[in-house]
KEDO-128450 format. One line per 3 residues: their letters; for each residue z, y, x of C-alpha. Coordinates in nm, 4 decimals. Layout:
residues N
A = Z:Y:X; ... .
***
This chain:
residues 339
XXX = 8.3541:9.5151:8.8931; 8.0855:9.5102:9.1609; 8.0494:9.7986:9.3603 .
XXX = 7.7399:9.9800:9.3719; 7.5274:10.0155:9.7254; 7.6181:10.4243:9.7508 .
XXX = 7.9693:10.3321:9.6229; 7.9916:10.0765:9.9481; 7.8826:10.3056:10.1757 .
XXX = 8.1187:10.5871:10.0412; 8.3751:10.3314:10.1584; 8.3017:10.2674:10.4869 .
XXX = 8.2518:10.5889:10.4848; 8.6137:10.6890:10.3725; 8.7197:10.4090:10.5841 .
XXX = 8.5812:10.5658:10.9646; 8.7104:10.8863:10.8304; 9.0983:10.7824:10.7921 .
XXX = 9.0784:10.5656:11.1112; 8.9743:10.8782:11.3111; 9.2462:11.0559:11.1281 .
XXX = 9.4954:10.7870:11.1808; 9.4384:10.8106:11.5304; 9.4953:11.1535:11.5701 .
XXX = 9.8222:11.1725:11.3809; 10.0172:11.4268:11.4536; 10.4492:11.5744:11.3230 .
XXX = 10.5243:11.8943:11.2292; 10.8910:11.9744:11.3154; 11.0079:12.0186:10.9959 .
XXX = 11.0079:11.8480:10.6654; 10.6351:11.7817:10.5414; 10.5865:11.6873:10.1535 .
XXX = 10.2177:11.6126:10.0750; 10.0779:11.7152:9.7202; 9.7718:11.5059:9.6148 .
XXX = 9.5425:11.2809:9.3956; 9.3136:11.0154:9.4016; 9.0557:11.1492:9.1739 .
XXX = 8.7960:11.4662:9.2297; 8.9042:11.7274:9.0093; 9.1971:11.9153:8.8599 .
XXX = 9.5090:11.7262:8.8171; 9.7535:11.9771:8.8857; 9.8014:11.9938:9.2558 .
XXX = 9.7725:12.3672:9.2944; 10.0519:12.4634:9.0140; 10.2802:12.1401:9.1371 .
XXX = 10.2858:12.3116:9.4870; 10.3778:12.6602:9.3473; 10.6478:12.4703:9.1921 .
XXX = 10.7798:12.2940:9.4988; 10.8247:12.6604:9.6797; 10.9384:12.8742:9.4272 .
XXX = 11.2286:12.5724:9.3998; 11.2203:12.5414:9.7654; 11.2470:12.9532:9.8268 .
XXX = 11.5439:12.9534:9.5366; 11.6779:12.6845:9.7323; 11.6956:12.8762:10.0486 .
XXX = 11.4776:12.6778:10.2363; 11.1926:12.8299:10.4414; 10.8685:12.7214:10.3697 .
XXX = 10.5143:12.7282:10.4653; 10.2319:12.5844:10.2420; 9.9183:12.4567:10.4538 .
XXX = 9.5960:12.4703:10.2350; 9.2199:12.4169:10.3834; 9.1519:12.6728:10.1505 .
XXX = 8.8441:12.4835:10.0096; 8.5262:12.7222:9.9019; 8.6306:12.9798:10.1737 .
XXX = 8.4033:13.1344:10.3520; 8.6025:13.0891:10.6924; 8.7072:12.7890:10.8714 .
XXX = 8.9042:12.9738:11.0979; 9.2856:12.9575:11.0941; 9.3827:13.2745:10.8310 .
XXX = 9.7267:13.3294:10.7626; 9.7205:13.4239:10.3803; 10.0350:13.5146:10.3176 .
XXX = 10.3720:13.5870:10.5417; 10.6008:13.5592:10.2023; 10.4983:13.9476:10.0917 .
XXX = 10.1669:13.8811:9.8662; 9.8278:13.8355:10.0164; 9.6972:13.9775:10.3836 .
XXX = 9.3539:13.8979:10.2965; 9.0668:13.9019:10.0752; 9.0546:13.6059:9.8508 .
XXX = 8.6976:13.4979:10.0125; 8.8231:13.4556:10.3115; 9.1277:13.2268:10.2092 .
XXX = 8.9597:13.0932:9.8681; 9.0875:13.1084:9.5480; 9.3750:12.8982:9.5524 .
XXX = 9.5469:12.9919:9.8341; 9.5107:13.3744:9.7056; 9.6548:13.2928:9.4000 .
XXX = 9.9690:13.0917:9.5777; 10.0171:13.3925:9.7691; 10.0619:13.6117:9.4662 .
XXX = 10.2299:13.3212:9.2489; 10.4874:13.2762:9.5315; 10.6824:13.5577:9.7201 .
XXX = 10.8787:13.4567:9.9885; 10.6617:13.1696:10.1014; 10.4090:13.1725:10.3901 .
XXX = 10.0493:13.0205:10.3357; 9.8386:12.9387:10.6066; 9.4402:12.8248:10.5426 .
XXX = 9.3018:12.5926:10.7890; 9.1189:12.2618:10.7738; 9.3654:12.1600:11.0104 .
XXX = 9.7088:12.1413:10.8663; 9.8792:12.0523:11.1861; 9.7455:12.3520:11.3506 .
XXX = 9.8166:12.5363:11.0572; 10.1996:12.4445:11.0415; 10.2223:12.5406:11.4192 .
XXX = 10.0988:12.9047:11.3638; 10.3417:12.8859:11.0603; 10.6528:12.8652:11.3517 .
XXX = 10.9486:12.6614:11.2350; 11.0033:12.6147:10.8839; 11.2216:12.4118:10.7001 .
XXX = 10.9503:12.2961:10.4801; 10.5671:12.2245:10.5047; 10.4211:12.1579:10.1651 .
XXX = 10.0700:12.0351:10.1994; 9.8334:12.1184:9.9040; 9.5395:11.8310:9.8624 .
XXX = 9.6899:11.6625:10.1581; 9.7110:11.2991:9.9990; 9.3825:11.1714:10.2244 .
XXX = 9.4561:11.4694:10.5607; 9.4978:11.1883:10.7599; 9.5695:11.3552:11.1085 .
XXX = 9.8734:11.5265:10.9696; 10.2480:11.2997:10.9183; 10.4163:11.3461:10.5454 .
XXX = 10.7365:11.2704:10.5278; 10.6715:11.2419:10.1414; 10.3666:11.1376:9.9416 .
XXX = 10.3433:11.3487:9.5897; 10.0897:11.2039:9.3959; 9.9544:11.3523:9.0360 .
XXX = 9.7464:11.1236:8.7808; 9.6242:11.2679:8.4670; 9.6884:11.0817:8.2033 .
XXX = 9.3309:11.1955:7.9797; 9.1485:11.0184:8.3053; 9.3936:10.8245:8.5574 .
XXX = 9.1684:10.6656:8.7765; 8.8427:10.8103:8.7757; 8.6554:10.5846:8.5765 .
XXX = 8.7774:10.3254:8.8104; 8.4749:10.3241:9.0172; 8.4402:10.5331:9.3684 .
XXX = 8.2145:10.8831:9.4925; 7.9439:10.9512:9.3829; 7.9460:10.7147:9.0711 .
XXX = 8.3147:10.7574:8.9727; 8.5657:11.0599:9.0508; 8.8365:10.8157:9.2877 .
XXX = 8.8438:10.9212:9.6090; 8.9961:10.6425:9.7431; 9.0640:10.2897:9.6569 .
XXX = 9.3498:10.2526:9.3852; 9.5222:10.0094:9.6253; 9.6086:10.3572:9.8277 .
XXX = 9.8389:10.3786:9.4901; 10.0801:10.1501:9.7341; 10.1173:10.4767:9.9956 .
XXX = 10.2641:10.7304:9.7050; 10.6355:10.8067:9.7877; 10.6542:11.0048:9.4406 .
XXX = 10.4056:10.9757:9.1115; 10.3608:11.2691:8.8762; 10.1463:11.1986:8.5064 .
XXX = 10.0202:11.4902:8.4068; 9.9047:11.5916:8.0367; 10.1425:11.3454:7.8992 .
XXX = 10.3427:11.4508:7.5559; 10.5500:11.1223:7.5582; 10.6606:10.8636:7.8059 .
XXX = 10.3230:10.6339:7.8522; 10.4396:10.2636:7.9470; 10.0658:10.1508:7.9487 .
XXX = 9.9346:10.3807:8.2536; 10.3211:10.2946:8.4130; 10.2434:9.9301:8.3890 .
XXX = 9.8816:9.9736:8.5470; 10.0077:10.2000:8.8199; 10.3268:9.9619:8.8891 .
XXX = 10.0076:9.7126:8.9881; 9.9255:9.9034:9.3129; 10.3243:10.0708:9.3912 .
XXX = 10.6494:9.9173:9.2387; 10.8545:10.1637:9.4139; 10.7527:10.5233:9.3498 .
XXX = 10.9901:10.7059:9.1483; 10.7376:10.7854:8.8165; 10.7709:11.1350:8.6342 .
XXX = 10.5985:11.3487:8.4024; 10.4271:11.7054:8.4058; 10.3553:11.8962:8.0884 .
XXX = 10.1501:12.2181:8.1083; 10.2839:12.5019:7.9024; 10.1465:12.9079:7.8745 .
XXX = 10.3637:13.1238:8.0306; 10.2616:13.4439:7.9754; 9.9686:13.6553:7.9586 .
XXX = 9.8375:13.9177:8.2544; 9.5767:14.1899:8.1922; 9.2422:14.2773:8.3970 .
XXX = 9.4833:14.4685:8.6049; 9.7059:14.1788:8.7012; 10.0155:14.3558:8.5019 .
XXX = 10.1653:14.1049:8.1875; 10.0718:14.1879:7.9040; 10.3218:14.2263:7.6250 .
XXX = 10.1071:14.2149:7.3462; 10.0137:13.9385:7.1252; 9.7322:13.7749:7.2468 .
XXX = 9.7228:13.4859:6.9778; 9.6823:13.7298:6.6706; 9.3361:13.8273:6.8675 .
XXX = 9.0044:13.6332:6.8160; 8.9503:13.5061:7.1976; 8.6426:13.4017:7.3671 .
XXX = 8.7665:13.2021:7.6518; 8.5526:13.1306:8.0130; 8.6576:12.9464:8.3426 .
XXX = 8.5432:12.7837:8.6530; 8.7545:12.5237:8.6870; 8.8400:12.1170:8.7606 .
XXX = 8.9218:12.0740:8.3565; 8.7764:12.3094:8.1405; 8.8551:12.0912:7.8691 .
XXX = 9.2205:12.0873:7.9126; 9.2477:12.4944:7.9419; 9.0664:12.5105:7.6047 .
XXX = 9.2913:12.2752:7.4715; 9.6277:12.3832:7.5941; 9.5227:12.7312:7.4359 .
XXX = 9.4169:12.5962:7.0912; 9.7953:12.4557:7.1242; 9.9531:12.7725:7.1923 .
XXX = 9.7775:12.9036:6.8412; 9.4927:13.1166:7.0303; 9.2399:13.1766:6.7989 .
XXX = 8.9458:13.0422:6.9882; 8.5356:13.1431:6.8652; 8.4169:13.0650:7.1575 .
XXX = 8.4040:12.9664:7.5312; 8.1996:12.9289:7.8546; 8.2499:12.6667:8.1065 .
XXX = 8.1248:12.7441:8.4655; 8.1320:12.4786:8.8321; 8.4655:12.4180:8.9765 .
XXX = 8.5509:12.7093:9.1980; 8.2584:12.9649:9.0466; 8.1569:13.2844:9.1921 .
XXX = 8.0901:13.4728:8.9354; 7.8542:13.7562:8.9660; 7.7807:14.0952:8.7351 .
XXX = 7.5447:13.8796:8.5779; 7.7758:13.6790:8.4540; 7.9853:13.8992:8.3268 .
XXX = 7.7335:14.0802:8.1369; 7.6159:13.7346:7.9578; 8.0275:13.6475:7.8849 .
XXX = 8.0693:13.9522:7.7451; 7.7120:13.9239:7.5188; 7.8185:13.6077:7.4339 .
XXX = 8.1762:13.7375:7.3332; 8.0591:14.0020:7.0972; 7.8382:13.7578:6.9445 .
XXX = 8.0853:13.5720:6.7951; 8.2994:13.8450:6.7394; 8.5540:13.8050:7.0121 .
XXX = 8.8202:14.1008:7.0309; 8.9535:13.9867:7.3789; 8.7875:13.7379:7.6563 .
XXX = 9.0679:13.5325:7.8509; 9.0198:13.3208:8.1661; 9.2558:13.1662:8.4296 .
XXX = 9.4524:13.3122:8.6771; 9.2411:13.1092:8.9371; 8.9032:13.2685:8.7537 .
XXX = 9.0881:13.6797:8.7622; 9.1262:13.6382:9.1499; 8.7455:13.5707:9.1988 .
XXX = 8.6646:13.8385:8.9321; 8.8317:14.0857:9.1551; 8.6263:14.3775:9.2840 .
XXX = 8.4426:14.3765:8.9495; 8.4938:14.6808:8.6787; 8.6643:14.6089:8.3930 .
XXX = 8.5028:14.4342:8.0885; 8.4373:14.6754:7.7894; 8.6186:14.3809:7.5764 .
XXX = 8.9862:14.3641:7.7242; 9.0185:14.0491:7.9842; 9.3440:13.9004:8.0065 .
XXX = 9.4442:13.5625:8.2115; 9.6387:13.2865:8.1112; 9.9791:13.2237:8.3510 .
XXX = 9.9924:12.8026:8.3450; 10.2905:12.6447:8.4796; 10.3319:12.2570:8.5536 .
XXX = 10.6546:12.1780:8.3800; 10.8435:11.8882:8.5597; 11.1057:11.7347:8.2690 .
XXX = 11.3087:11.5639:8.4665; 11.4955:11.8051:8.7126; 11.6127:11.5128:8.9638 .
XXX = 11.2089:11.5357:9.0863; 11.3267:11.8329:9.3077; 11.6873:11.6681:9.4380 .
XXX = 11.4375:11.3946:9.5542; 11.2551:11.6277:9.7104; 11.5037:11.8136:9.9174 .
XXX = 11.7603:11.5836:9.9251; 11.9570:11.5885:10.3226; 11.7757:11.8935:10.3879 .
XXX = 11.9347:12.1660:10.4995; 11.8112:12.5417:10.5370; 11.8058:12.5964:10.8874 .
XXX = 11.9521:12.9324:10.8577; 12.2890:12.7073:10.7308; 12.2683:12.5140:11.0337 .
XXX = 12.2590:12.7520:11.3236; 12.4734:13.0691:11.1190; 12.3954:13.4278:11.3060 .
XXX = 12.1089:13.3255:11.4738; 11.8610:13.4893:11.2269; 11.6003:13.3133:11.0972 .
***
């Protein structure tokens, strides 16, 4: 396939930009485990982190996620979270981050387009789990997590702006670990293709799956959301998928609104969601939990607003022994000193 002229200079683009990085490389003192993708959008890497800690925490381990916190309205170092729920307002940390902060007690989070200086403000961790950190060049990984979705592997195939790859699919070859996402079955096609660029990564799968239910107020709801007629909104990577995963889950759907990637939504919009829900009848709205953290500040809808708690299911448990194997909490290896 011949590359287009703004595809070309996207490359040499991408290419100055990870030489500079490359150059610049940098360890943390602990072990680092990047979480990434080659393709623009949402293929999972925010839940697949929240996965890695909560194991990690369960584990023992100490841990410190380093996020650039992308949409924030700060590119100062912020320390989100110290393991105790957020210190911050979610505009200053950006969505994701907030939401890893409330999604996983015990772990610190640290925003900063830097993720070496963000580790170092972290202090000494057992664990540094990079989120989007596939193509932070400046920053060592001990291990390269990286998530295809299986409705759109590679982007198109083609590179920014035309296509959604970031990089190259040779970079395939640098991937320690490959997780498909959005895969109900075992899908020896995509292997193949991906066993083109890396014959070595250890290949699992992903599946999303609903996992509760949490009110305006953030508390879970115990009702029965799927006996409810739902109009459904969010701001997200894959609107698409959301919709789909809650048709799935038997949510009676009448209607939905799809907003950018990372949305600010305004009173406006609320008021136009909420017309739009009582047109067609709608008894509840329901959004993401990434969507409820930027709604916060707002009054509550006059039709009831709940969110939808998504969790990236990894089937195959030896994923995390992969992960973690030879480490050892630090608090294990030096006993009494504290942590």
């Amino acid at each position: 396939m011949l590359m287009n002229p703004l595809e070309y200079l996207y490359l040499i683009g991408y290419k100055l930009h990870k030489s500079y990085g490359l150059t610049r490389r940098k360890r943390l003192e602990g072990r680092t485990i990047s979480v990434g993708n080659l393709t623009l959008g949402g293929t999972g890497k925010t839940p697949l982190t929240i996965e890695i800690a909560r194991e990690a925490i369960k584990r023992g381990f100490t841990i410190s996620i380093l996020t650039r916190g992308y949409k924030s309205k700060s590119d100062e170092s912020i320390i989100v979270s110290k393991g105790h729920g957020p210190l911050v307002d979610w505009e200053d940390s950006g969505d994701e981050p907030f939401l890893m902060a409330l999604k996983t007690p015990g772990a610190w989070i640290v925003k900063d387009p830097n993720r070496y200086r963000g580790g170092l403000i972290s202090g000494l961790k057992d664990l540094f789990v990079l989120d989007d950190g596939f193509q932070h060049w400046p920053l060592h990984r001990d291990i390269d997590v990286v998530l295809i979705d299986s409705s759109d592997p590679f982007g198109g195939g083609r590179l920014l702006p035309f296509g959604r790859l970031r990089e190259p699919l040779q970079a395939l070859s640098r991937a320690s670990v490959i997780v498909i996402t959005k895969a109900h079955e075992r899908l020896e096609s995509l292997e193949k293709k991906i066993r083109q660029y890396n014959q070595k990564a250890p290949i699992f799968y992903g599946e999303y799956r609903i996992d509760g239910f949490r009110a305006f107020t953030g508390i879970k709801s115990s009702g029965e959301i799927t006996t409810k007629r739902a109009f459904i909104f969010s701001g997200i990577g894959n609107p698409a998928h959301f919709e789909a995963l809650l048709s799935e889950y038997g949510v009676q759907v009448v209607g939905s609104e799809r907003f950018r990637d990372h949305h600010q939504y305004t009173e406006r919009d609320l008021d136009r969601i909420v017309r739009l829900a009582k047109k067609a009848n709608a008894e509840v709205l329901i959004t993401t939990e990434k969507d409820l953290v930027r709604l916060r500040g707002f009054e509550e809808p006059e039709i009831p607003l709940y969110a939808v708690s998504i969790r990236l299911d990894i089937k195959d448990k030896s994923f995390f022994e992969l992960l973690f194997k030879g480490l050892v909490p630090k608090e294990k290896q030096h006993p009494g000193t504290g942590g």
